[in-house]
C-alpha positions as CSV (number, residue, x, y, z in Angstrom):
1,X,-160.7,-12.1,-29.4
2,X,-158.6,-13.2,-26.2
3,X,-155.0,-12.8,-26.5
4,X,-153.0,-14.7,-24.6
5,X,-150.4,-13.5,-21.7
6,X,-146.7,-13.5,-22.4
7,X,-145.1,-16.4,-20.7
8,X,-142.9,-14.7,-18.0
9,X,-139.1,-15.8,-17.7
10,X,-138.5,-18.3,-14.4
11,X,-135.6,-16.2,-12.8
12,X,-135.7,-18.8,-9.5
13,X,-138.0,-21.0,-7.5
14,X,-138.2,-23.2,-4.5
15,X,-140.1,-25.4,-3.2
16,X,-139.5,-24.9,0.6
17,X,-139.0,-20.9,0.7
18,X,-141.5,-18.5,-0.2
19,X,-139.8,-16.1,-2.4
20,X,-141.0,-12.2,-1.6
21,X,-140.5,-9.2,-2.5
22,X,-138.8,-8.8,-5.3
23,X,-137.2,-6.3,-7.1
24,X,-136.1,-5.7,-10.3
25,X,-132.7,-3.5,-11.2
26,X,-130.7,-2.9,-14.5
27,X,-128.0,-5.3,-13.7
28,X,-129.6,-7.3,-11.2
29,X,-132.6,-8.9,-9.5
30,X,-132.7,-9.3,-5.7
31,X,-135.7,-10.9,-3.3
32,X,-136.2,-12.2,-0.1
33,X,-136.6,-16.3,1.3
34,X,-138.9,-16.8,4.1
35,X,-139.3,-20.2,5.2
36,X,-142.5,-22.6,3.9
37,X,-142.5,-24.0,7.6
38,X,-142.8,-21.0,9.3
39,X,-145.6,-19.8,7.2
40,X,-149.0,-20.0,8.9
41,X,-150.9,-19.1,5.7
42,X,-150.4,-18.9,2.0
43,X,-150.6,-15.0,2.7
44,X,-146.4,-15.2,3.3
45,X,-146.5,-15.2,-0.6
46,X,-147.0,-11.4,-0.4
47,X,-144.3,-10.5,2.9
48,X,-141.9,-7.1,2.8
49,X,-139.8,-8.7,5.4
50,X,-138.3,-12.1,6.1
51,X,-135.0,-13.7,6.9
52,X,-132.7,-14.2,4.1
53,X,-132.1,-11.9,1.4
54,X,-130.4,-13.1,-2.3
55,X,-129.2,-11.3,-5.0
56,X,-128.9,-12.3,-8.9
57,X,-128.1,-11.5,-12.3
58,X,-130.5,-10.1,-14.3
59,X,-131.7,-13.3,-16.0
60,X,-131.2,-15.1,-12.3
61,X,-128.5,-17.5,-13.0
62,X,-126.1,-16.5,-11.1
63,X,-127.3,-16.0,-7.8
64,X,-125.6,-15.7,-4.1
65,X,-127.0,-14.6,-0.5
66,X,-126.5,-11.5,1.1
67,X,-127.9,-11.4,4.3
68,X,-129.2,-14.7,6.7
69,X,-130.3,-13.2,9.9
70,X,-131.0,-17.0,10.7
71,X,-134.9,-18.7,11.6
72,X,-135.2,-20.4,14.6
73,X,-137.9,-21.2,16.8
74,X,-137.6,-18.4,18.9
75,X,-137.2,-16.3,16.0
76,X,-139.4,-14.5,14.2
77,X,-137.4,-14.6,10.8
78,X,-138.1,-11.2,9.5
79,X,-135.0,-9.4,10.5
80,X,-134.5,-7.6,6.6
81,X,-137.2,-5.7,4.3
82,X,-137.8,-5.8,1.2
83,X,-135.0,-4.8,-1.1
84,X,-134.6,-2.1,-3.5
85,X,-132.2,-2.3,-6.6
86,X,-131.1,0.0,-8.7
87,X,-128.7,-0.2,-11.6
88,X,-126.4,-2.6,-10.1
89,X,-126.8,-2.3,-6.5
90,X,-129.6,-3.4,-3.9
91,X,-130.3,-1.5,-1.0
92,X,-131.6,-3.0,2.3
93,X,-132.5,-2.4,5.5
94,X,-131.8,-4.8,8.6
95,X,-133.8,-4.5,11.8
96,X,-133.7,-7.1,14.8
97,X,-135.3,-4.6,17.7
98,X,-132.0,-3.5,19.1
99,X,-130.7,-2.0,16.4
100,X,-131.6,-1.0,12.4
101,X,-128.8,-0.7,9.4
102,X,-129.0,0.7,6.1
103,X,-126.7,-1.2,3.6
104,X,-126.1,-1.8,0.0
105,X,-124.3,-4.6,-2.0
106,X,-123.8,-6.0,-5.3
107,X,-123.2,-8.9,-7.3
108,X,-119.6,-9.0,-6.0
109,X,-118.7,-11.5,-3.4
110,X,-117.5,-9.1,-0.5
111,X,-119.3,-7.5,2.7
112,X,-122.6,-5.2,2.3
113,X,-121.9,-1.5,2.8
114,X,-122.9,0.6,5.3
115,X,-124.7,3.4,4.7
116,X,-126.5,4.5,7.7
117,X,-127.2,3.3,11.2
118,X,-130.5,4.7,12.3
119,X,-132.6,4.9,15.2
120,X,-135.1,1.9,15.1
121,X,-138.9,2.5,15.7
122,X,-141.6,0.8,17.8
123,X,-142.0,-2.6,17.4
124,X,-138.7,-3.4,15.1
125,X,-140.0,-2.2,11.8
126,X,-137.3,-0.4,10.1
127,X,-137.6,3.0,9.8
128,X,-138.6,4.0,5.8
129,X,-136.1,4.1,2.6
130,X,-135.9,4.3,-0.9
131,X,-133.5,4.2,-3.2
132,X,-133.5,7.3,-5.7
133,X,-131.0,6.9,-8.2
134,X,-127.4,6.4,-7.0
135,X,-128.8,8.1,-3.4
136,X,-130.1,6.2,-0.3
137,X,-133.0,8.3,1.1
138,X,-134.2,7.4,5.0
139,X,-136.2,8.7,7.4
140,X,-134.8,8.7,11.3
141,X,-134.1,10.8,14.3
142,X,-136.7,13.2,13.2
143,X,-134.8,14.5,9.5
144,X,-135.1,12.8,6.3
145,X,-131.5,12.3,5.1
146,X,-129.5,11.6,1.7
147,X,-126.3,9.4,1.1
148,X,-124.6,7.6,-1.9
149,X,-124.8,3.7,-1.5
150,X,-121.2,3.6,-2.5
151,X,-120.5,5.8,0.9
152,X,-118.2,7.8,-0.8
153,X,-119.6,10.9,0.7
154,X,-121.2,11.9,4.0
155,X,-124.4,11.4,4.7
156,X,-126.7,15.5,4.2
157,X,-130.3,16.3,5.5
158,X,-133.1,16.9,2.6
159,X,-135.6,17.8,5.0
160,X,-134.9,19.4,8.5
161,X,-138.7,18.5,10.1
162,X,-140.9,17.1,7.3
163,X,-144.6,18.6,7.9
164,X,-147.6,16.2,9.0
165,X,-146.3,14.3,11.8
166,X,-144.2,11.1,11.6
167,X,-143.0,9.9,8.8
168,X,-144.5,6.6,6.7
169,X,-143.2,6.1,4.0
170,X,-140.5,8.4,1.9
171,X,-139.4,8.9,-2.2
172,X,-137.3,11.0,-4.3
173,X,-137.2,11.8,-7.4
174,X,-134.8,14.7,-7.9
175,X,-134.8,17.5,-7.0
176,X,-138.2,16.5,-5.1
177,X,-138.3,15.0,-1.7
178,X,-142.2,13.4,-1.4
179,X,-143.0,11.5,1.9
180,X,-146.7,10.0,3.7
181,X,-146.7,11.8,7.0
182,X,-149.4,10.5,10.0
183,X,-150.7,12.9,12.4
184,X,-151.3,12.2,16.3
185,X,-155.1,11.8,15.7
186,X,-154.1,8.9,12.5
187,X,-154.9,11.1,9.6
188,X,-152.1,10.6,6.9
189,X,-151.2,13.5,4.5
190,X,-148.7,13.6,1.5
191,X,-146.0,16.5,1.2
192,X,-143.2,16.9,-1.2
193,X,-140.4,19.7,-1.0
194,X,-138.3,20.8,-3.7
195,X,-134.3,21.1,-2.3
196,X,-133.7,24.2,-1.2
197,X,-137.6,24.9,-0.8
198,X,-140.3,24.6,1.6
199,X,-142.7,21.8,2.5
200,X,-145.9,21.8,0.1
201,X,-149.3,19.9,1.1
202,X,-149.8,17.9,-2.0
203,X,-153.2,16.0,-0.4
204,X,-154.6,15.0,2.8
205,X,-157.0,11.5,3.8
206,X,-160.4,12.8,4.7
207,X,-161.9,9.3,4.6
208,X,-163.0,7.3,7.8
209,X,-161.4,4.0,7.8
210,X,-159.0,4.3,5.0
211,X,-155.3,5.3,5.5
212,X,-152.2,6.3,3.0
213,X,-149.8,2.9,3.3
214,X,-147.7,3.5,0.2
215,X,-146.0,5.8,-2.2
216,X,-144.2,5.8,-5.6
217,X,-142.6,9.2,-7.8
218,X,-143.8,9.8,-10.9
219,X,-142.1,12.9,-13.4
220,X,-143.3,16.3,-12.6
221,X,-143.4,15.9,-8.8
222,X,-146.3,13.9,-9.0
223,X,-146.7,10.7,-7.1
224,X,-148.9,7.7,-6.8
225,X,-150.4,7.1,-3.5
226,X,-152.0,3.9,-2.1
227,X,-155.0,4.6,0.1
228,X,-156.4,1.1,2.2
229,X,-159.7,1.4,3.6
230,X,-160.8,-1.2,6.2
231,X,-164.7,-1.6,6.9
232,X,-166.9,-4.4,8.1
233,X,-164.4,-7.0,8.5
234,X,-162.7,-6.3,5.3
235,X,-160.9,-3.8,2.7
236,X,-159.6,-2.6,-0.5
237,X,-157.2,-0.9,-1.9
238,X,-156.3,2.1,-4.3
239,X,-154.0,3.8,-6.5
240,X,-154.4,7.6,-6.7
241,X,-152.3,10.1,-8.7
242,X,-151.8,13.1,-6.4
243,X,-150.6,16.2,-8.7
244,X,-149.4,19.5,-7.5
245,X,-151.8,22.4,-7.7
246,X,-154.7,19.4,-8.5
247,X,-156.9,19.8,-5.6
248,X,-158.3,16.0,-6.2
249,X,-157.0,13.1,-7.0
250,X,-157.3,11.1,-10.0
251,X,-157.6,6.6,-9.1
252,X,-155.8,4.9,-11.7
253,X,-156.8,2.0,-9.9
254,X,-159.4,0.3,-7.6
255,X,-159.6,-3.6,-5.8
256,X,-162.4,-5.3,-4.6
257,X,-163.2,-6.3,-0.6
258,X,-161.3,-8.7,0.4
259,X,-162.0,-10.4,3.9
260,X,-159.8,-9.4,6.9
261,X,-158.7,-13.1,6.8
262,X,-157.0,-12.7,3.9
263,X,-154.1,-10.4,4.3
264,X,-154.2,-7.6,1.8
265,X,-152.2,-4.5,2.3
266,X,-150.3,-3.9,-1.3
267,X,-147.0,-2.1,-2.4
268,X,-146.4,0.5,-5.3
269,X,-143.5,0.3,-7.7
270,X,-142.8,3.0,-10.4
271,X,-140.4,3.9,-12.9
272,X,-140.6,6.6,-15.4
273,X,-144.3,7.4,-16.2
274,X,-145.7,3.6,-15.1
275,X,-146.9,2.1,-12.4
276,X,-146.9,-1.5,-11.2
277,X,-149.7,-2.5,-8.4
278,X,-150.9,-5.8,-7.5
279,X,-154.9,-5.3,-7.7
280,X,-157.4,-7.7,-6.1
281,X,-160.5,-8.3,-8.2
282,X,-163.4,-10.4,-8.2
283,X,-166.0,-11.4,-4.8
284,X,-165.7,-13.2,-2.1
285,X,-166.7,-16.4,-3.8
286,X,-163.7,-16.1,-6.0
287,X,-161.0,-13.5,-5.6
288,X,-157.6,-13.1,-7.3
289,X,-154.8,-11.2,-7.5
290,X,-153.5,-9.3,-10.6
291,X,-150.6,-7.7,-11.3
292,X,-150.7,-4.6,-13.5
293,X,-148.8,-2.5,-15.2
294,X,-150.8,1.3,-15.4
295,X,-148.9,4.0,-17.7
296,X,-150.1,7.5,-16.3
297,X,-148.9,9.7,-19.5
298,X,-151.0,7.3,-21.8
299,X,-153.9,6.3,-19.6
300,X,-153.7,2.6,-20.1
301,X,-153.6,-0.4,-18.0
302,X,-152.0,-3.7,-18.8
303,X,-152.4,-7.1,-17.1
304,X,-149.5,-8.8,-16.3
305,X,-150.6,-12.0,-14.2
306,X,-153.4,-13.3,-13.0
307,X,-154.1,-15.7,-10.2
308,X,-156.9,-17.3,-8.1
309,X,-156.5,-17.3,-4.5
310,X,-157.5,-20.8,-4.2
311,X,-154.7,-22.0,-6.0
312,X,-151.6,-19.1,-5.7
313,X,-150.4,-16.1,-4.5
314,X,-148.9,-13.4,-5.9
315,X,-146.2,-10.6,-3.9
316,X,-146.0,-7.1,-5.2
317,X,-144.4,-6.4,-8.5
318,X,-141.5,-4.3,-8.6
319,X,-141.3,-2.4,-11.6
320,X,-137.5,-0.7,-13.4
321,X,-135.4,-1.1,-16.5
322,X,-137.7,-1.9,-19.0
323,X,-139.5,-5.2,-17.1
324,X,-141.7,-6.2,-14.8
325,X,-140.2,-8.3,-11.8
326,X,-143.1,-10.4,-8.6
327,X,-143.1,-14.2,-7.1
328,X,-145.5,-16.5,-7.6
329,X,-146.9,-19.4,-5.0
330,X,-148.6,-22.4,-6.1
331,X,-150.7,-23.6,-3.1
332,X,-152.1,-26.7,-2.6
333,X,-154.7,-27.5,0.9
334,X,-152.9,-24.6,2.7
335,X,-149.5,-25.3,1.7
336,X,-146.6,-24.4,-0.3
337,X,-146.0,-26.1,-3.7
338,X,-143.8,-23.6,-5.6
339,X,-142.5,-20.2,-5.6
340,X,-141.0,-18.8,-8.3
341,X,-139.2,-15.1,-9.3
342,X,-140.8,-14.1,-12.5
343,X,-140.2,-11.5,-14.8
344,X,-141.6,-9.7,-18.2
345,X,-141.0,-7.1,-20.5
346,X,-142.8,-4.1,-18.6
């Protein structure tokens, strides 16, 4: 018997932003705007960074902007990444290419908080954070480093020189500090180190082609890894559960090929013992983008969305507090329609 899907709540929606990047706190609900006219392809639907950033209310009705780094001709509109919220707050990182700030804010009417200036990278991206808890974790100047959005205390190191090379992507989940690290030849490696402890390997890419793009924490020091392999003109993407003293790696999840003209390169959200991934099924005839909900201690998978790329686009989910938070674009010849925040019971 089919069973039908859960209509999700509408939290907001435009008709000439993409909305992106969501994510999903106790309190409140945060995502990014990138303009419809500045989009080349319906592929925006799934961005990390854009122009505008807006926080809401958990249900999205009330609803105010926190950042507009502006989106002019000769700008490229992607001056913040993708948010992450907590219980109340939403961390964000702000880049432009002369200079890259860490800051948090809430549902209060008053100036972001600073937590950390940091050294930008090569070519503007900002360097990698996370929110863990009522920390901010970042990566920059060589040291992975630990402060409390509210600023109330100096900023400390967690790791002095993280192992591996330089650092991708970074997560904590006390008292464990996990990070992706890329070598000078490209091969990408995951550590973790307990505080106070020393760096431990927890696996290392072997594959040709395929590279580590995105990590989540899980209980237990384990973490959930995305590995992208690219081949012939196209890739996929999976979800593997890297476990400490578990020489291999179990996938909790798997896409299918999808053609280098169609940008695919997906997030990972996690809270608790689940993990939310946005999974491409289906051929090149007809692909489509799911969003699901995979809980590691029970083994099961839940769909949460589905949608045909001829006719939508999904962004990644962001997974905390009991729901499930992504956008959705309706397309139509190439062009926006709708976007929408949505959001379900997780």
């Amino acid at each position: 018997m089919l069973v039908a899907l859960p209509q999700p709540a509408v939290l907001a929606t435009s008709a000439a932003s993409y909305l992106v990047a969501p994510a999903a706190g106790r309190r409140v609900t945060a995502w990014l705007e990138f303009p419809a006219a500045r989009a080349a392809t319906p592929d925006a639907a799934a961005r990390r960074r854009a122009n505008r950033l807006v926080i809401a209310d958990r249900a999205g009705r009330r609803a105010h902007v926190v950042y507009d780094g502006g989106c002019g001709a000769a700008q490229a509109c992607d001056t913040v990444a993708a948010p992450q919220a907590g219980a109340d707050t939403v961390l964000y990182a702000v880049a432009d290419g002369r200079h890259a700030d860490l800051a948090a804010a809430t549902m209060k009417l008053q100036p972001s908080r600073l937590v950390a200036q940091m050294t930008p990278p090569a070519g503007g991206l900002p360097p990698p954070f996370a929110l863990a808890g009522p920390a901010a974790v970042w990566y920059t100047g060589g040291v992975v480093r630990e402060r409390p959005h509210d600023i109330k205390q100096a900023a400390t190191t967690l790791v002095g020189a993280p192992a591996g090379g330089t650092v991708r992507a970074v997560v904590r989940h006390e008292p464990v500090t996990a990070w992706i690290a890329r070598s000078s030849a490209g091969q990408d490696t995951v550590y973790e180190q307990l505080d106070g402890g020393r760096p431990a390997l927890l696996y290392r890419e072997t594959r040709l082609n395929t590279q580590l793009t995105a990590l989540a924490p899980l209980d237990g020091g384990r973490v959930a890894v995305v590995a992208l392999h690219s081949a012939n003109g196209a890739r996929n993407a999976g979800v593997l559960l890297v476990t400490p003293g578990v020489p291999k790696p179990a996938v909790l999840a798997a896409s299918a090929r999808s053609p280098a003209r169609q940008t695919y390169s997906p997030a990972l959200s996690s809270f608790g013992q689940s993990v939310a991934f946005r999974r491409r099924v289906g051929s090149e005839r007809g692909l489509a983008d799911q969003i699901i909900v995979i809980d590691v201690l029970r083994g099961t998978t839940r769909i949460v969305a589905t949608a045909p790329l001829r006719a939508a686009r999904l962004s990644d989910p962001s997974l905390g507090y009991g729901r499930v938070v992504w956008s959705a674009a309706v397309i139509a010849g190439g062009r926006l329609v709708r976007s929408s925040v949505l959001a379900t019971p997780a």
